[in-house]
C-alpha positions as CSV (number, residue, x, y, z in Angstrom):
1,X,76.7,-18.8,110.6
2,X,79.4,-19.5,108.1
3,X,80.1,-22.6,109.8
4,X,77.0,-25.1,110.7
5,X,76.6,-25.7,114.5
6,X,77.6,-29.2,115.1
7,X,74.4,-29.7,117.5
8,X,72.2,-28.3,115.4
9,X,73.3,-30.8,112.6
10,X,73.3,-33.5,115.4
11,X,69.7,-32.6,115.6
12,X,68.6,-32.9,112.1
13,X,70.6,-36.4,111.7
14,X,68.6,-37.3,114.4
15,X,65.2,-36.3,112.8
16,X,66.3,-38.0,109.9
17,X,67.9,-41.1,111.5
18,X,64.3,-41.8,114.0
19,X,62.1,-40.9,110.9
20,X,59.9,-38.5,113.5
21,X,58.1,-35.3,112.9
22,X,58.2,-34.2,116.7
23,X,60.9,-32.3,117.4
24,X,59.9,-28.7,117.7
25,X,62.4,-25.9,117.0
26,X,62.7,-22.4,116.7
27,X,65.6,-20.6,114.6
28,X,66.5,-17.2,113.7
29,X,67.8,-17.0,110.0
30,X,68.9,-13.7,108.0
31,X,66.4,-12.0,110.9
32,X,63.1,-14.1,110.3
33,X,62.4,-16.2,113.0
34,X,61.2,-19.5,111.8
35,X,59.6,-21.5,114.4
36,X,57.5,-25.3,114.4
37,X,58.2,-28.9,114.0
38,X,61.1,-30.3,111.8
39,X,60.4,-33.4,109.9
40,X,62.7,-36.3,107.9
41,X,63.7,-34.9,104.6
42,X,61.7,-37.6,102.8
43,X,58.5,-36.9,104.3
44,X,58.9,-33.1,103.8
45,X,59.0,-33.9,100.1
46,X,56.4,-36.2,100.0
47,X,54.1,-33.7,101.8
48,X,55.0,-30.9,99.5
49,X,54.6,-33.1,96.3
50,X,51.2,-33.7,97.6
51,X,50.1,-30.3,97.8
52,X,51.4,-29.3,94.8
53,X,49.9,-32.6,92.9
54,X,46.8,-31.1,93.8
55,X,47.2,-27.3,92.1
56,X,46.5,-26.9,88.7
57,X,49.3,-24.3,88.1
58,X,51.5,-25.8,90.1
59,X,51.1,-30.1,90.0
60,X,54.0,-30.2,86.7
61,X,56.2,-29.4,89.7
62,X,55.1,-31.7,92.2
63,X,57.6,-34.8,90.7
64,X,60.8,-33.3,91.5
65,X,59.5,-33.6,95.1
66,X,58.2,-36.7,95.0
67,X,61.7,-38.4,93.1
68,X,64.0,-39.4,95.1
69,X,66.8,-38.9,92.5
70,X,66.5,-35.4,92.3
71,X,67.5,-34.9,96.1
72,X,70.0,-32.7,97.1
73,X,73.2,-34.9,97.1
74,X,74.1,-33.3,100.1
75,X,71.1,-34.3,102.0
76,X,72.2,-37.4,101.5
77,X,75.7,-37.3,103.4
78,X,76.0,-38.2,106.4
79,X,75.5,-35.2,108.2
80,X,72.4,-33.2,106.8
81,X,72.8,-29.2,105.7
82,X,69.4,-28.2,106.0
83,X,66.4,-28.1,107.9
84,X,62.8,-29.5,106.7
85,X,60.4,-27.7,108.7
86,X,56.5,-28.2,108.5
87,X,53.5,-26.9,110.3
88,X,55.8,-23.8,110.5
89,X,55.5,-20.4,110.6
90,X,57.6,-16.9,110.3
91,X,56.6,-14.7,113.2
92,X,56.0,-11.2,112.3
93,X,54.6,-9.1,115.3
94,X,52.3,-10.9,117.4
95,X,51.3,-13.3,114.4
96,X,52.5,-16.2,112.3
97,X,52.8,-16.5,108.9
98,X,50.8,-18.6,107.8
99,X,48.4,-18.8,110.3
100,X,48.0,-22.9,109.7
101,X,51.8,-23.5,109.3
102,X,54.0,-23.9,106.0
103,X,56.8,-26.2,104.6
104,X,59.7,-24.4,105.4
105,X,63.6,-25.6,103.8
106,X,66.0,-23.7,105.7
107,X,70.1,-24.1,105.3
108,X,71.9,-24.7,108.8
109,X,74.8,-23.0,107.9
110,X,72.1,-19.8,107.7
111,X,70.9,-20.6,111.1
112,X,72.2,-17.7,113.7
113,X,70.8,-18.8,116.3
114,X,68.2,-21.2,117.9
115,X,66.1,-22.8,120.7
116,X,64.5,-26.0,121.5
117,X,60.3,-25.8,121.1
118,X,58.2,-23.2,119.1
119,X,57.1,-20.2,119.9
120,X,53.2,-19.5,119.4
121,X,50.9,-16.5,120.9
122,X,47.8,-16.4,123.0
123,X,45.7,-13.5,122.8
124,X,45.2,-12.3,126.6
């Protein structure tokens, strides 16, 4: 979308406003479909700082999640521009990717399209 859907932004002020990890949501973006559970900004980069804290290729990386200051200024606007997905996947077939569910940062204004919950798959 080259212009950001005003209820999906409304969406993701509202994640950030409540401070909840809850809100389930499936979007389609540059033909992935990225689907789970979208969480504040602040604890997206807390949980990624921690992962990373504990890799030892990767933990020099882990402060610019953790600082604050090094947010994107635009997060910090009144109306957020992206998405902080965790316990997500990208569906491929009839699987996820990954099967235990990543930390996904995803600009709205990429967002073609999208739907309320996630989409999983049961082997029947």
């Amino acid at each position: 979308m080259s212009k950001p859907d005003v209820l999906l932004v409304a969406i993701a002020a509202a994640v950030e406003s409540e401070q909840t990890n809850q809100m389930s949501l499936t979007v389609l973006v540059h033909g992935a479909v990225v689907t789970g559970r979208l969480a504040p900004e602040s604890v997206w980069r807390r949980r990624v700082a921690e992962v990373l804290i504990d890799s030892d290729r990767l933990s020099p990386f882990a402060p610019l999640f953790a600082d604050t200051d090094t947010a994107d200024p635009a997060s910090r606007q009144e109306s957020p521009s992206y998405l902080h997905f965790h316990v997500a996947r990208i569906l491929q077939g009839t699987m996820g990717i990954p099967e235990t569910g990543g930390m996904y940062r995803i600009a709205i204004k990429d967002v073609s399209a999208w739907t309320m919950g996630d989409f999983s798959y049961s082997e029947t």
